[in-house]
C-alpha positions in Angstrom: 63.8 26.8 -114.9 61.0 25.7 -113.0 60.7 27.2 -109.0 61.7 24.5 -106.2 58.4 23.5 -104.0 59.3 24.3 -100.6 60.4 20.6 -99.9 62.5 20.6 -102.2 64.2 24.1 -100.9 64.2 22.5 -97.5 65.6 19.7 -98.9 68.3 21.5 -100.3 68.9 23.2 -97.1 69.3 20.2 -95.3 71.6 19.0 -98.0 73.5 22.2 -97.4 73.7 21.8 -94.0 75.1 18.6 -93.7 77.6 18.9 -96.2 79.1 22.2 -94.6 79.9 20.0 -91.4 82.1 17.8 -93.6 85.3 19.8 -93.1 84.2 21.4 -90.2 84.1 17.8 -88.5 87.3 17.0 -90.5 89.1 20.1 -88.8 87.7 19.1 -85.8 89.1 15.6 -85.3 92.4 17.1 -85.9 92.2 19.2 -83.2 91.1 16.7 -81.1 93.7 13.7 -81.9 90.3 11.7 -83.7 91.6 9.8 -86.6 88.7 7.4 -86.8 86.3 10.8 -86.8 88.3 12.1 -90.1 88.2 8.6 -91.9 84.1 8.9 -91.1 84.1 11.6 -93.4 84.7 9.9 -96.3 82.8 7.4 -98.4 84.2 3.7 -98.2 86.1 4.4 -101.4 86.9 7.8 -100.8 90.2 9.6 -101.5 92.8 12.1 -100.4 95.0 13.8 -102.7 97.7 16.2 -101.3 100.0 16.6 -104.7 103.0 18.9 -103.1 103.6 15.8 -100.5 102.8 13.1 -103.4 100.2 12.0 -101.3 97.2 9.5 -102.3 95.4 7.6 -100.2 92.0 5.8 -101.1 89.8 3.9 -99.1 88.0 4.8 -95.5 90.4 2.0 -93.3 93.8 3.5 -95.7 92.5 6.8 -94.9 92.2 6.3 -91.0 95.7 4.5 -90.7 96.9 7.6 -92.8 95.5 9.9 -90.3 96.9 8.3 -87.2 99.7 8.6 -88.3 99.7 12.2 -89.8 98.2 13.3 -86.4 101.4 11.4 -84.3 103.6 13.0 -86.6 102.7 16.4 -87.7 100.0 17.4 -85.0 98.0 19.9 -87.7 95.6 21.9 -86.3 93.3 22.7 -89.3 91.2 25.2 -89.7 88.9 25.8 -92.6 87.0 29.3 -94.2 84.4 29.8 -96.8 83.5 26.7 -97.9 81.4 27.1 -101.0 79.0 24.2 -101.6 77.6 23.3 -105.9 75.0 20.9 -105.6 74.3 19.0 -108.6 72.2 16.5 -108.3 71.5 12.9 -108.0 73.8 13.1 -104.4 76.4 14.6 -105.5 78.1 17.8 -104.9 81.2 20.0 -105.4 83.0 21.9 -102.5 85.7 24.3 -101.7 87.2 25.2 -98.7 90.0 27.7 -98.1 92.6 25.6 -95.1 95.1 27.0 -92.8 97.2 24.3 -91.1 98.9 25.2 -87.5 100.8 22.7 -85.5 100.8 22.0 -81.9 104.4 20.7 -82.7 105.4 23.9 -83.7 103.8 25.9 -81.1 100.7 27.1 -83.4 102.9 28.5 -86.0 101.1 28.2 -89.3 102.5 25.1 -91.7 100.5 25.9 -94.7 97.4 27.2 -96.1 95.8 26.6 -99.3 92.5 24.9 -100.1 90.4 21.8 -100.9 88.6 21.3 -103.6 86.5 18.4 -102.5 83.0 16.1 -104.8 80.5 14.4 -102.2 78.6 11.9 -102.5 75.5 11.0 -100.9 75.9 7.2 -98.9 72.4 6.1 -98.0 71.5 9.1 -96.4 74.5 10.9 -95.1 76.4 12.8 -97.3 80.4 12.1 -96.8 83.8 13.6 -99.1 84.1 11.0 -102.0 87.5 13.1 -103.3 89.7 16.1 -101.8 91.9 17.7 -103.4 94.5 19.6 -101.3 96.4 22.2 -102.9 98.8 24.5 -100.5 99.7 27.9 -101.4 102.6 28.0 -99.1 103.6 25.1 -96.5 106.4 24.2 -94.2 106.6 21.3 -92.6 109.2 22.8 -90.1 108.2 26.4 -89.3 110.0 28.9 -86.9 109.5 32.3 -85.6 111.2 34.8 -87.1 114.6 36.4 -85.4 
């Protein structure tokens, strides 16, 4: 394998860069009641998969209705950990992300935690989540403190 010239290491950087922000921003909007800002993560035709709530929503304005009303609902507070970022090419790249979910609801008590497993895509020239794949390790939508 040939080395990378150094544009195309600072493009890769860049690539990096702006890809790590994905969740970040995602987790972000949560905490700050933007479900418009968490749909503009997404490509148009993007999707959400959350297979322990049978959950699948596809499609940036499905997406942003979904979010509204998971925010109303469940008030998460996000936060996400070593995201690991595979590019491969052509625009397009692998993620992961290890989540835990709080809730303002619930008086920070943590709901879940798992992971996404996310693919990007590269639209025009920002980079946004074309899948994600949410996979909890332990969740409750109703947590208390222990007695």
């Amino acid at each position: 394998m040939a080395a990378k010239t150094r544009e195309e290491a600072i493009d890769e950087a860049l690539d990096r860069d702006a890809i790590s922000q994905l969740p970040v921003l995602f987790c972000h909007a949560a905490w700050t009641d933007n479900p418009d800002l968490q749909a503009e993560q997404f490509a148009e035709h993007g999707s959400l998969m959350i297979e322990s709530q049978r959950v699948l929503v596809t499609g940036r304005e499905n997406l942003r209705a979904w979010f509204r009303k998971d925010l109303e609902a469940a008030a998460p507070l996000p936060l996400c950990h070593n995201h690991v970022i595979d590019l491969q090419g052509g625009g397009r790249a692998r993620g992961f992300a290890a989540i835990e979910v709080r809730s303002k609801k619930y008086d920070t008590l943590l709901m879940g935690c798992g992971y996404f497993e996310d693919e990007y895509v590269k639209e025009g020239d920002a980079w946004k989540v074309l899948t994600r794949r949410v996979t909890f390790l332990y969740f409750d939508p109703h947590p208390t403190r222990p007695h």
